[in-house]
C-alpha positions in Angstrom: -161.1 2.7 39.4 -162.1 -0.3 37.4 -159.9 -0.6 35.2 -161.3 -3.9 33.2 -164.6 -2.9 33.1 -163.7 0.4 31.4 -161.8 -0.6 28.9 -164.2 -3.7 27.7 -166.9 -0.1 27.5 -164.4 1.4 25.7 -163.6 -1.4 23.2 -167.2 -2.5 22.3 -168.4 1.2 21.8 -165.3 1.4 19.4 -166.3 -1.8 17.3 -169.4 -0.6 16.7 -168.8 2.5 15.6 -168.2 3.3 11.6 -165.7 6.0 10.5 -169.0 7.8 8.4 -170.8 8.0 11.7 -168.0 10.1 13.0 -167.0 12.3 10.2 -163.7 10.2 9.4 -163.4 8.9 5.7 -163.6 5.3 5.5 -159.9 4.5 4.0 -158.3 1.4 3.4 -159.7 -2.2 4.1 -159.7 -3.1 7.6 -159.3 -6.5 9.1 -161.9 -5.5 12.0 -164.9 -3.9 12.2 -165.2 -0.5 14.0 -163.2 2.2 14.3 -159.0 1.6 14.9 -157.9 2.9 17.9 -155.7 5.4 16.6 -159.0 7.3 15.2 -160.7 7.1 18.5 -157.6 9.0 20.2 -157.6 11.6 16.9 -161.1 12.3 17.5 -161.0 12.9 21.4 -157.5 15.0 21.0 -155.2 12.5 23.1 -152.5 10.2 21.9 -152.8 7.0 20.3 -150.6 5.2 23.6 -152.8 6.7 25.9 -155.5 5.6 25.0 -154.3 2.0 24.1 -153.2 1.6 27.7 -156.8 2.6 28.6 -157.9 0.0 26.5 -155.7 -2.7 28.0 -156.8 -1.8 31.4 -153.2 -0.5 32.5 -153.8 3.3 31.9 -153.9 6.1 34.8 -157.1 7.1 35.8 -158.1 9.6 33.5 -159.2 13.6 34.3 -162.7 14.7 33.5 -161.4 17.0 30.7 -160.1 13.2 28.8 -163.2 11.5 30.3 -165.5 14.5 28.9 -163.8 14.2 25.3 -163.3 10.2 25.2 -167.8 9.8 25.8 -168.2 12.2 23.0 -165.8 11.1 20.4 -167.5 7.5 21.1 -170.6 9.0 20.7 -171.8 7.8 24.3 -175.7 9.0 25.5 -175.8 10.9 28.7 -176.5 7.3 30.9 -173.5 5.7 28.4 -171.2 9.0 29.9 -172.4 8.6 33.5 -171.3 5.1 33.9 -167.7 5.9 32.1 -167.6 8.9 35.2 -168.7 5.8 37.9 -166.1 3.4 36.6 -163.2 6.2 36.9 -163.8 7.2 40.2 -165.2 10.6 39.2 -168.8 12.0 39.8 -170.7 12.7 36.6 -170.6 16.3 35.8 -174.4 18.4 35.7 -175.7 18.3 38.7 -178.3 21.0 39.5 -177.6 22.6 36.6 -177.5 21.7 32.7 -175.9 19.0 30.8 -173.0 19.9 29.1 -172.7 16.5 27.8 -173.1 16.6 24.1 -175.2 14.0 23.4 -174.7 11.6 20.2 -177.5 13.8 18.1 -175.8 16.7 17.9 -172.1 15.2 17.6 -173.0 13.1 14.6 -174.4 16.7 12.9 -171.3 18.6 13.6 -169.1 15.5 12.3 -171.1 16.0 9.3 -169.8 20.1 9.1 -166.4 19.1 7.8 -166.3 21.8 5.2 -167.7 24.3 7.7 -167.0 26.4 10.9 -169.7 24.8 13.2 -169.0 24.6 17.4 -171.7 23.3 20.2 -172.3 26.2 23.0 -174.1 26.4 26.3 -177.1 29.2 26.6 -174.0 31.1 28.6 -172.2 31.0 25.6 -169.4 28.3 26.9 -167.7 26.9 24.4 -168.1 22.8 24.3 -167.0 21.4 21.1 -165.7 22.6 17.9 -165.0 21.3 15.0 -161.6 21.5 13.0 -162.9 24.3 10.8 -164.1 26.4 13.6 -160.7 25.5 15.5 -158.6 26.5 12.8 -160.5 30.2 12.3 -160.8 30.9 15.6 -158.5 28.9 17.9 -159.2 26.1 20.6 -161.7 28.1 22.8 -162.7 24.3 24.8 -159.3 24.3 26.7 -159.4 27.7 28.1 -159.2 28.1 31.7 -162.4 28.7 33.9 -164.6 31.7 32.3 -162.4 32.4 29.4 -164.4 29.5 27.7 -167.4 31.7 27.8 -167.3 34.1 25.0 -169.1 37.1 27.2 -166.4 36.9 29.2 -163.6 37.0 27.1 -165.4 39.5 25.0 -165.6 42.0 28.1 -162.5 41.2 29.8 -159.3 40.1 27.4 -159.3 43.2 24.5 -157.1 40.2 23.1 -160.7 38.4 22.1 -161.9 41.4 20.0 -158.9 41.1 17.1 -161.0 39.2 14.9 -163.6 41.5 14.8 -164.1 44.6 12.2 -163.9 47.7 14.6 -167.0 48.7 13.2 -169.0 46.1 14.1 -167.5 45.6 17.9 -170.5 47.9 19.2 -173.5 45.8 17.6 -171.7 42.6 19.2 -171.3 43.6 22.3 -175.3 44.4 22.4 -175.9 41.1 20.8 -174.3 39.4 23.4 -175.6 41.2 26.5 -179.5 40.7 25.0 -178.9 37.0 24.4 -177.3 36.6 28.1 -180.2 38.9 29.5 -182.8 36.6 28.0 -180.8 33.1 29.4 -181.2 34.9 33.0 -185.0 35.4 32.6 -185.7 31.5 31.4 -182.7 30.5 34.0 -184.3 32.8 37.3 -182.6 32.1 40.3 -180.1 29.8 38.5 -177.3 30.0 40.9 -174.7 29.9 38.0 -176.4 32.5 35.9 -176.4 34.7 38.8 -172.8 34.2 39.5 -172.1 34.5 35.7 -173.8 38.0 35.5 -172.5 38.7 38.6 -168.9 38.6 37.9 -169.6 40.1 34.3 -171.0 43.4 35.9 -168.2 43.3 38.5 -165.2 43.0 35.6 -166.7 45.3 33.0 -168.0 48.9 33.0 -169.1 48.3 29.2 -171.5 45.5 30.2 -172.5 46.6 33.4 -173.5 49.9 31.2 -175.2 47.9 28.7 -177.3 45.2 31.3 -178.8 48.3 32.9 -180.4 49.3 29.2 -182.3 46.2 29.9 -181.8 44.9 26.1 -183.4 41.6 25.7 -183.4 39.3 22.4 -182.4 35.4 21.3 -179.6 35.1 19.5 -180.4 32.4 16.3 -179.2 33.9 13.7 -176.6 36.9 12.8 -174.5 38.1 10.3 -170.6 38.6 11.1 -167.3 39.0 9.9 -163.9 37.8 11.5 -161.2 39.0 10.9 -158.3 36.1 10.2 -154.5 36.8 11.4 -153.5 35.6 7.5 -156.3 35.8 5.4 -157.9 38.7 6.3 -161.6 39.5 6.8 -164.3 36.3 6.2 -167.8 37.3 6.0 -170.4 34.3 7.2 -174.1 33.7 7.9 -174.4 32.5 11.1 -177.0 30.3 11.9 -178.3 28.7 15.4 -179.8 25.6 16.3 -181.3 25.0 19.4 -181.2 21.8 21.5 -184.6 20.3 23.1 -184.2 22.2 26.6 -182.0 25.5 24.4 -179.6 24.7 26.6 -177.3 23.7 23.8 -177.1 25.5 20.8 -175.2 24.5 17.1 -173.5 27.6 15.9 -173.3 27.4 11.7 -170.8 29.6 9.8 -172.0 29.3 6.8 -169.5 31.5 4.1 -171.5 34.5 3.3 -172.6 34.3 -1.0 -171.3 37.3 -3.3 -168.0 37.1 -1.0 -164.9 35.4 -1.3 -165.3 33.5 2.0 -165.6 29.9 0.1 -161.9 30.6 -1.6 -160.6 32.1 2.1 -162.1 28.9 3.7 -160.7 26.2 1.5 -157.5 27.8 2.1 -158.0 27.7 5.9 -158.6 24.6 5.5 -154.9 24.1 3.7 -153.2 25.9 6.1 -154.7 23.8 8.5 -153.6 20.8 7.0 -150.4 21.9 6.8 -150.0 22.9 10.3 -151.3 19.4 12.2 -149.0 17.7 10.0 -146.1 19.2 11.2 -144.2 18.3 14.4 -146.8 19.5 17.1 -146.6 17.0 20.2 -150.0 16.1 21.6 -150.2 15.4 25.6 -152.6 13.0 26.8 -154.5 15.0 29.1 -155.9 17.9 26.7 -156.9 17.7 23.0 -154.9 19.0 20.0 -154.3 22.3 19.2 -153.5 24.8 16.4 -151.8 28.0 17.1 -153.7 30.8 18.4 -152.9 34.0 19.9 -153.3 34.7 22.6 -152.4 37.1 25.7 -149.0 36.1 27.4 -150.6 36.1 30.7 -154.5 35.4 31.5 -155.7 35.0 35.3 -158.7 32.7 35.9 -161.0 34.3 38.3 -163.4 32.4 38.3 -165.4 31.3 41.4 
């Protein structure tokens, strides 16, 4: 590991960052340009030390999971993110298939959805960055183990993942969700990770096995839902999608739904939330902070 050479990386990306270019206020004066290094280690979700000692060239080598939240909250370009992988010892993560590097575009937009639910996804519907708002109505999804990132797959397999759904609407969801990943498969054809995706999907549920034999086919870019929140009940949004380039990626937007009282439950979210991360939760330096969320007491990662 080169130690020197990734922490001079570290530090120059840092000064030449500004806190609006990341979503953080500006706050009081500061004696050097850039952002502090205490707002670097909030944004990526490890602890101020940690990253410090990364930043003195005396830190551990760090996991891919740090390494993968570090080049985002720094705003790093895909090349920028390979070279932090080379200098750690690690190999950069894509490969044959797609990026899930979130590039600096699409990070800078969702910094700007403070006030607003908003989370990056793959086209298989894994779960690669949220932003507080989304964290705080839905839980952490990014630190799931294996497939449970993928919303399909918890959706099909852990009943625990359709709480926050009106029963009424669990049907059209499930449809929703099957159409979307049917349509992925067709542009992704012979993808080796689609195939093992749908693969296990249709091996672990009757429901969706039943439902990918009815061959229903459709984009998902926009929708209408409710969730259903553990303490302030049901939230109704419009839910829009953006689309990356290659539509690999794709920005979800929960936008409060107008006529409704989602703007009053949100800002309150927003308070509980407050509340919560400024309590006495401890932070480990190898996986980004958290706010409760329930969960089942035991979930097996099966994946491959």
């Amino acid at each position: 590991m080169e130690r020197s050479e990734l922490a001079d990386f570290l530090r120059r990306r840092r000064e030449q960052l500004t806190p609006a270019e990341v979503g953080l206020p500006p706050g009081s004066r500061r004696r050097t340009p850039g952002l502090r290094r205490d707002e670097v280690a909030l944004l990526a979700g490890i602890s101020t030390d940690y990253y410090t000692r990364l930043e003195q060239a005396r830190g551990p080598r760090p996991s891919t999971q740090v390494l993968a939240a570090l080049t985002r909250a720094l705003r790093y370009t895909s090349d920028e993110r390979d070279h932090v992988y080379f200098l750690c010892d690690h190999s950069p993560p894509g490969g044959s298939g797609p990026d899930k590097h979130v590039g600096p575009g699409m990070m800078h937009v969702l910094a700007k959805l403070d006030d607003t639910p908003a989370a990056v996804i793959t086209d298989l519907g894994e779960t690669l960055v949220q932003n507080r708002m989304h964290t705080l109505l839905i839980g952490d999804q990014t630190t799931l183990p294996g497939r449970h990132r993928f919303f399909a797959w918890r959706w099909f397999t852990d009943p625990a993942a359709r709480e926050f759904c009106p029963p009424d609407d669990v049907d059209r969801i499930s449809r929703r969700q099957v159409a979307d990943l049917r349509a992925t498969a067709a542009r992704r054809a012979k993808d080796p990770d689609v195939l093992d995706y749908v693969g296990a999907l249709r091996a672990a549920s009757a429901e969706f096995e039943e439902l990918w034999n009815e061959h229903l086919v459709s984009v998902r870019l926009s929708d209408v839902k409710s969730i259903v929140h553990p303490e302030l009940g049901e939230i109704a949004f419009d839910c829009e999608t953006l689309l990356t380039t290659s539509a690999t990626q794709r920005l979800l937007i929960y936008r409060p739904r107008p006529g409704t009282d989602a703007a009053e439950k949100l800002e309150l979210l927003r308070v509980i939330g407050t509340q919560r991360l400024d309590g006495s939760e401890t932070v480990s330096p190898e996986r980004p902070a958290t706010v409760p969320y329930s969960r089942p007491a035991e979930v097996k990662d099966i994946s491959a």
